[in-house]
Each structure stands twice: as C-alpha cells, then as structure tokens.
C-alpha positions in Angstrom: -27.3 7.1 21.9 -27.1 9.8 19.1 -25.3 9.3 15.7 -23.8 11.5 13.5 -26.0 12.3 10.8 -25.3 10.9 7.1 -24.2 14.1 4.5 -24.7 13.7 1.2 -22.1 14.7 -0.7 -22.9 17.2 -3.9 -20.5 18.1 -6.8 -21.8 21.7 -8.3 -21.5 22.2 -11.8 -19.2 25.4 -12.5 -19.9 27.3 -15.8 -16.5 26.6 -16.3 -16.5 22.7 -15.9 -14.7 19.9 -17.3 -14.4 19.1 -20.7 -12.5 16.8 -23.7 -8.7 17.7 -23.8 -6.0 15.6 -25.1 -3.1 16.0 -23.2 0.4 14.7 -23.1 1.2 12.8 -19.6 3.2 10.1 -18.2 1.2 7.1 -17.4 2.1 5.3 -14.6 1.3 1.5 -14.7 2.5 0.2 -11.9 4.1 1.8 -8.6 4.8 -0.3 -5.5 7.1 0.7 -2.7 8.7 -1.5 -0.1 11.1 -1.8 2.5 14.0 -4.0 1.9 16.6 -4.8 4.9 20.0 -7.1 4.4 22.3 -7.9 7.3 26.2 -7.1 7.4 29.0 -8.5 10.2 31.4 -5.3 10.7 35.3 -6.6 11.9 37.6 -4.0 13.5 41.4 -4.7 12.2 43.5 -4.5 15.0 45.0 -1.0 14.1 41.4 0.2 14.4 41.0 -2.1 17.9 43.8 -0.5 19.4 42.9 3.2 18.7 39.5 2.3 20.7 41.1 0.2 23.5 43.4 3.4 23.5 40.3 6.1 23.7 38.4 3.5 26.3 41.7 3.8 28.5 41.3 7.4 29.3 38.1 8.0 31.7 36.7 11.5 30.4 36.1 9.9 27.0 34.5 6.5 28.5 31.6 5.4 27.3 32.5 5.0 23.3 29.5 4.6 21.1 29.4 2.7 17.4 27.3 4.9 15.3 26.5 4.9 11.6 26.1 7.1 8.7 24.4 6.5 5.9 24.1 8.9 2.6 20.6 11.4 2.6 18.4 9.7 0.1 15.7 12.1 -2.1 12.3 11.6 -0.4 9.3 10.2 -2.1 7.7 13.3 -3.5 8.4 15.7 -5.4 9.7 13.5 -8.2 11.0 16.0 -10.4 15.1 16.7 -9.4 14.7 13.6 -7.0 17.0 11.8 -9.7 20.7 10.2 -8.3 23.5 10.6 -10.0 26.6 10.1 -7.1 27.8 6.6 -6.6 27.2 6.2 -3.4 24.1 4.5 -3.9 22.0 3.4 -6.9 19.1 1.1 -7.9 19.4 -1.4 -11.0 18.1 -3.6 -12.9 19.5 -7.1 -13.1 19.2 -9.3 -16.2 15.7 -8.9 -18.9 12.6 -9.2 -17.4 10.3 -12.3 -17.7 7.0 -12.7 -18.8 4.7 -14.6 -15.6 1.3 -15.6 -14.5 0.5 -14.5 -11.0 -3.0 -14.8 -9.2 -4.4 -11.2 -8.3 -5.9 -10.3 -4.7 -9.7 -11.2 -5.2 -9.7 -13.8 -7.2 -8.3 -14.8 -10.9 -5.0 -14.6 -12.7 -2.9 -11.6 -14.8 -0.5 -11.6 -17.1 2.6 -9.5 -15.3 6.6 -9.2 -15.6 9.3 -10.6 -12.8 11.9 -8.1 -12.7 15.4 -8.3 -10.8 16.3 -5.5 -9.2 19.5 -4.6 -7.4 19.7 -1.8 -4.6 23.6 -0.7 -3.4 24.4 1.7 -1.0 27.8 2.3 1.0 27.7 3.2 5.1 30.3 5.0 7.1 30.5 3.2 10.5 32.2 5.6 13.2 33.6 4.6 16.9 33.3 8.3 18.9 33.9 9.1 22.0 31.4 10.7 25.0 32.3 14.3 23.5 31.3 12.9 19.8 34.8 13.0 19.2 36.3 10.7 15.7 37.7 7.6 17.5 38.1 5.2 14.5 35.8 4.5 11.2 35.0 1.9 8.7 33.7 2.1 5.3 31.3 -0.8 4.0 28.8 -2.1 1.4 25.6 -3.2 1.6 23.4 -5.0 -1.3 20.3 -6.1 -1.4 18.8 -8.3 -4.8 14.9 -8.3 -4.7 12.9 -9.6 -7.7 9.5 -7.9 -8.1 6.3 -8.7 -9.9 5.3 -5.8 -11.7 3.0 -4.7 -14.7 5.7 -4.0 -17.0 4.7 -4.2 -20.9 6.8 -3.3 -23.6 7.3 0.1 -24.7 7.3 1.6 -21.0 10.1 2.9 -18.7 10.7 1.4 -15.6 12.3 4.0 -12.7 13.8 2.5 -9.5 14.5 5.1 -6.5 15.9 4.7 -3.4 14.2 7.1 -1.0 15.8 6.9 2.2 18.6 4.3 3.7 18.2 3.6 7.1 21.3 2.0 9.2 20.8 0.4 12.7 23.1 -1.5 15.3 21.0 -4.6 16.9 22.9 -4.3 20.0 26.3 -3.5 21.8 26.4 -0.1 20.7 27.9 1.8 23.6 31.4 0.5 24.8 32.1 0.7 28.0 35.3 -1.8 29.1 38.4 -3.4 27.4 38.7 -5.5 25.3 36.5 -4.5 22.7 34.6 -6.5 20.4 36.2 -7.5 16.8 32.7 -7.9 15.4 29.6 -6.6 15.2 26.1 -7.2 13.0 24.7 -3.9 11.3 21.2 -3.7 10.0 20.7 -1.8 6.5 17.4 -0.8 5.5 16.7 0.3 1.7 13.1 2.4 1.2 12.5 1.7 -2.4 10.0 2.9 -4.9 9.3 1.5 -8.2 7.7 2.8 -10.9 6.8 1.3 -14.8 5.5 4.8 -16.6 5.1 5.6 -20.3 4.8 8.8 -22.2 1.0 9.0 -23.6 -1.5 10.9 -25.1 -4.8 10.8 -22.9 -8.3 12.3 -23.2 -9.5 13.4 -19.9 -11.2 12.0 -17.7 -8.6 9.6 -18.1 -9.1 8.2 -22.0 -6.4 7.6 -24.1 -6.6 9.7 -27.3 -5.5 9.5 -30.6 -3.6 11.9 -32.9 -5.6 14.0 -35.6 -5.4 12.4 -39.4 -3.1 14.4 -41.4 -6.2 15.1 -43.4 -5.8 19.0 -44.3 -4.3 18.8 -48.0 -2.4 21.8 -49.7 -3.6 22.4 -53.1 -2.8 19.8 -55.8 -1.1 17.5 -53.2 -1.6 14.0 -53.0 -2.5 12.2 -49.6 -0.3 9.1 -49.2 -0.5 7.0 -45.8 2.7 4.9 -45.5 3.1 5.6 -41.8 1.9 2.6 -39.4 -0.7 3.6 -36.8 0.0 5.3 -33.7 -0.1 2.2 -30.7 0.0 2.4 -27.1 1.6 -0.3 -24.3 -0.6 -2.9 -23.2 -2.7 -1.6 -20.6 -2.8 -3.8 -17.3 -6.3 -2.8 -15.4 -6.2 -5.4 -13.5 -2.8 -4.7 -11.7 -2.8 -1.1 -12.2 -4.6 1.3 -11.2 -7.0 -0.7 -8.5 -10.5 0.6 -8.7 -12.2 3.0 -5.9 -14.8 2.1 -3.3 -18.4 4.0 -4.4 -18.2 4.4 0.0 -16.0 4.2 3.3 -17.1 2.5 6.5 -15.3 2.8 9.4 -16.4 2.6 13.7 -16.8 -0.2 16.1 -20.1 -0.9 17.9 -21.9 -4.1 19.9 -25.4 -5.4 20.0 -27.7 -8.3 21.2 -27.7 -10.8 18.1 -31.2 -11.7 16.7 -31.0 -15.0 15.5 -30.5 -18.8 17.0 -26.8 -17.7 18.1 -27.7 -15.8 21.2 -24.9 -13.5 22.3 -23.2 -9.9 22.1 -21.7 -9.4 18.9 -19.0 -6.9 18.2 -18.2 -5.2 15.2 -14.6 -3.4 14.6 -14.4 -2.0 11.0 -11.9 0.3 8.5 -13.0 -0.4 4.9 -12.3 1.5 2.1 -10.5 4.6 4.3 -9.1 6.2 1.8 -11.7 5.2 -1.0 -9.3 1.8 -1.6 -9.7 -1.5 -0.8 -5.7 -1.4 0.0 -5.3 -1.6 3.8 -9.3 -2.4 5.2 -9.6 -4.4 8.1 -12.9 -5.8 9.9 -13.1 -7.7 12.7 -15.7 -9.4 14.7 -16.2 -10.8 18.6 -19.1 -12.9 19.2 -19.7 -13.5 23.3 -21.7 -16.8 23.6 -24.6 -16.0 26.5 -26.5 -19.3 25.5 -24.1 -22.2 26.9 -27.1 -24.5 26.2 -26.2 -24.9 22.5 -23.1 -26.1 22.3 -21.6 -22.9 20.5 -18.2 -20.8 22.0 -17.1 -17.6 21.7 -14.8 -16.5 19.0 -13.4 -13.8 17.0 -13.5 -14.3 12.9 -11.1 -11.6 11.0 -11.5 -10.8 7.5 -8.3 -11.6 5.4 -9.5 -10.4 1.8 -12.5 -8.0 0.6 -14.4 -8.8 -2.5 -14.4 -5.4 -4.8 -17.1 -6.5 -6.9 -19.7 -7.3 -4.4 -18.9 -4.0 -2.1 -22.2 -1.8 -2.8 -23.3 1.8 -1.3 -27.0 2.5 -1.6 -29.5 4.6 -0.1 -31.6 3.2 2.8 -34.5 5.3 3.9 -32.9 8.5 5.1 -29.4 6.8 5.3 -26.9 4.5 3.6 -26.5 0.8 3.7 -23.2 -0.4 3.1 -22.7 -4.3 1.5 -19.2 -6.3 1.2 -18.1 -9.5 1.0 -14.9 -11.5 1.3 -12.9 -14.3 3.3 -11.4 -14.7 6.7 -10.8 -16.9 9.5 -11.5 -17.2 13.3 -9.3 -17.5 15.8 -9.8 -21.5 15.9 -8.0 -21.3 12.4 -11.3 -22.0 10.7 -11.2 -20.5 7.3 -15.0 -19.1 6.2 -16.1 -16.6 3.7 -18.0 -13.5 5.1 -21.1 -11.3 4.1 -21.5 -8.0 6.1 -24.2 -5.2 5.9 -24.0 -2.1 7.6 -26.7 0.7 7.7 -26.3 4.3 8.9 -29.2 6.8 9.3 -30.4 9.5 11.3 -32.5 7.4 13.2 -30.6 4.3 13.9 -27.7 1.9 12.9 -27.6 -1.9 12.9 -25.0 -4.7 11.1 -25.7 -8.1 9.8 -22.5 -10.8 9.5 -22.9 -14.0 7.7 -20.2 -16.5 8.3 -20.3 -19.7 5.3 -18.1 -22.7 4.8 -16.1 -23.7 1.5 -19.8 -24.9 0.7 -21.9 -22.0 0.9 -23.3 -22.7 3.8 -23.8 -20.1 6.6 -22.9 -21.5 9.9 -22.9 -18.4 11.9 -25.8 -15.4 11.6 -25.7 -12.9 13.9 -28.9 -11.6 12.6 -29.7 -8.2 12.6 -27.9 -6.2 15.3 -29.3 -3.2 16.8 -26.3 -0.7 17.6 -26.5 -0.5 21.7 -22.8 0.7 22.1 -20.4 2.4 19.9 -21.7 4.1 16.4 -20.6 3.1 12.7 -19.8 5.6 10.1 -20.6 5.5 6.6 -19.1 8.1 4.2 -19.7 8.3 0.4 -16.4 8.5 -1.7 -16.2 10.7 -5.1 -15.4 9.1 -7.8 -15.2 10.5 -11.6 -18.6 9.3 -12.4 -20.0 11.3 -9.4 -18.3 14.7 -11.7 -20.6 16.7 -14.2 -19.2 17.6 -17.4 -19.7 19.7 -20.3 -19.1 18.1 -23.8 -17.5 20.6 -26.0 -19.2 21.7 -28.8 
C-alpha cells in the first residue's frame, strides 16, 4: 500500500517582509451565526376561500399551488453596503445585556454577556394557479426572540444581520379539489449573523498599540498631561478568537490491534480541517476476533477535543500527530480518549487509548499497523511559522 508522502511546508522570507505598523481596524470579538426557525398557522377569510374555490372550479387552472415570498436578504460577505434600512425586516436588540458565567468547550469557565435579540420579517403568501397566475394573497409576520451568549464588553458595538429568510410550507401545498383548506402551518427560517466589534488601534501581527506621547514641545511651551490614558475593551481570548491547530489530520484506515484486545480496529478521522478545532470528528470501530475474553465489539465517538494537549511533531522522516479529548461508545459509556497518529514515507500506524472517569485505560488498541486505508497529516501555518523583519 503506498502513501502520500508528508511536505513540509516552508515560508520564504521576501526582502520585503513583514514588519511593526500600527493600524486602525475593527476588532471583532465575537461572531457567531445561526439559523433560527418559528412556526406560523396561515387562515384564508372566506372572501379569499371563495376566489380559490372559484379558480379550482375551472379545469385549465387546476392544480392551485400555495407559494411564498419572502424579502431578498444581503448575503454574508461583503459586509460593507450589506446594511438594512427597509422595514420589511430588521434585527434588534431587546432589553440591556447581562453580565453571566458560562462553561467554555474544553473545560473551565468565562466571563460573557446574555443578549436578547429580536429578528422580524414580513412574508407574502400567494395562492396561483397552474399558469402562475395571482389567485389570492396574504400578508403575515413572523418573529423570532433568541437570547445569545456572546463576548460583549463595554465600549464595543454589537451588529445583528439577517442574511437570508427562508419560507417553507410543511405540506398541502398544491390544491387540487373543493373545498379548500381554511388553514395552513408555514415554516420561517431567519439566517442570522452576530457580530460584537470595536474600533482599535493594533500593531501587527495582531498587537494592540498605543498612541505616541505628545512629547514634541514647541519652544517655551509647557507640557501639561490632564488627559486620562488611552484604554481598550476588555479582551475575551477565551471566547474570541479560538486558537489554531499547529496540524490537520484527516483519512480512515484499519489494522490488526497489538495488544490483549485482539481485533480489527478502525480509524475514521477529520481533525483540525480547516486549522480549527470547530467541526472535528473521529470515530472508532473495534471488531472483536477473540470471543474467549469476554470483550464485544463497539464503536466509541469523540464528543470534545482537548486544544491544549493536540501536538504535531516530527517523527523520523514524517509527523506524529497527538490529541486528546472525551467521547462515548455506542453502549452510552462515557470515556476520555488519547489518540496518536503517525505519517511517513515509509509507513503509518494509530494508537487509541480509551480511560474511565478514573484514569484508567480500559481499552488499548496498541499500536496499529495501517493494512487498509491511509491517514493524512498536514501541517497548518500559523503566525509564528512567519519570518519578520523588525524595523529599524
């Protein structure tokens, strides 16, 4: 079986390279997207029933159809001109914010802000005929109140946009025979993205400056400081922005275990795909060829990924991947998780540790020999991998 070979990636140093500027940005320090739905019941009034009992009467414009409309939402990017202005839909914010405690994903607490927000839009329902012919129409609302934990500090902005309303009949949306129904249920789906920015001064890479002293005096001028210091929002680092992966791993492969488990372990991985933590998946199948033990077959899935104990690091002419994290198997047992993964020219193999509450492990699959499948690990730029130049 042949694998890919491993590329080390290389960042050349241009004679015209990075080096200290302050410049003026927006910061962002929190943005989080989601898809919000709300149900509606639509009633016909019977002047509206009887123009479509009329239209379903006559054969050439049988079947009728209930469609909807809804209005054309800015996408997500670009953000500049994507601002709305019309009423006939809007994002608010309800009430003051409130200061909260919330646990992070891996592990600990952060200080954040609960936020009600309000999202409005109105949706032209239309009854038309085979031809798309205007039968009959009704106009509706539909609101959805969400509350949102978001790193939201004093002395930032927070922007709420709707990017796209989506409007959708359940059922019963063609109309074939009298009578007609009085009622119907219509689904509307808001696409929302939040965002908590602030104007600041940074320092690239990504330090925060400060302004110059007014220290350049005329002649026979005095040098009086009254004015207070120059202070930025509390920063939330721990919310916002997540740290990147130093490596991706990504494939599925099988192998003979090596240890007192006997069996045929499988290995189905996506962590770090884009250089984030956000989104990774692993999975793992162990076949039981030993029924002498007393041990089954399951499959354990990993449910959270440890950031601080994810390391990439050469290994002979290759790289060995490390992670840790919790899961559970498909029994409903819940068990923490330590996987290593190495990829090189010559060969691959994985090594899963399963542990209880207590530490410890009661499943090794030893090391595993890759006999089907291949694993790939990629390294992932970050800005320490970049080479500078310190201005003079």
């Amino acid at each position: 079986m042949g694998h890919k070979p491993h590329k080390k990636h290389t960042v050349p140093t241009a004679t015209n390279s990075l080096q200290d500027e302050c410049i003026r940005v927006q910061k962002v320090y929190d943005w989080v997207t989601d898809q919000l739905s709300v149900k509606k019941k639509i009633h016909f009034t019977d002047h509206e029933l009887k123009k479509i009992e009329c239209a379903m009467e006559d054969p050439s414009r049988r079947p009728l159809r209930i469609v909807c409309k809804t209005p054309e939402a800015p996408p997500l990017f670009p953000l500049s001109g994507s601002e709305h202005t019309d009423d006939d839909f809007f994002c608010e914010q309800i009430g003051e914010k409130r200061d909260v405690s919330v646990a992070i994903p891996g592990g600990g607490f952060a200080d954040a802000q609960l936020v009600d927000l309000l999202f409005t839009t109105d949706v032209k329902v239309k009854v038309v005929d085979r031809h798309g012919k205007l039968v009959t129409e009704v106009d509706c609302n539909a609101s959805v109140l969400e509350s949102f934990v978001l790193c939201f500090p004093n002395g930032t902005d927070l922007f709420c946009r709707i990017t796209k309303i989506v409007c959708r009949i359940p059922s019963g949306t063609v109309l074939l025979n009298c009578p007609a129904p009085r009622s119907f249920d219509l689904e509307v789906i808001f696409c929302v993205d939040i965002q908590v920015e602030a104007e600041v001064k940074l320092e690239v890479l990504a330090k925060f400056c400060s302004p110059r002293d007014n220290d350049l005096l005329a002649p026979d001028s005095d040098s009086i400081n009254e004015c207070p210091p120059v202070e930025f929002p509390e920063q939330c680092p721990n919310i916002f922005p997540r740290p990147n992966c130093d490596c991706s791993l990504s494939g599925e492969a099988s192998g003979e275990t090596d240890s007192e488990d006997e069996g045929k372990a499988t290995l189905l991985v996506n962590i770090c795909d884009d250089c984030s933590l956000s989104g990774s998946s692993m999975k793992l199948n162990f076949h039981d060829t030993d029924s002498s033990d007393g041990k089954h077959d399951f499959t354990f899935t990993a449910t959270s990924f440890d950031q601080d104990t994810l390391e990439c690091k050469e290994c002979g002419d290759g790289l060995k991947f490390i992670i840790e994290g919790s899961g559970e198997t498909d029994r409903g047992r819940k068990l923490d998780f330590k996987l290593a993964v190495v990829d090189s020219d010559d060969d691959q193999w994985f090594e899963v540790h399963l542990l209880n509450r207590r530490g410890n492990v009661v499943f090794n699959t030893g090391t595993v020999e890759v006999e089907e499948g291949e694993l790939t690990i990629d390294d992932c730029i970050t800005f320490e991998d970049l080479k500078y130049k310190k201005q003079p």
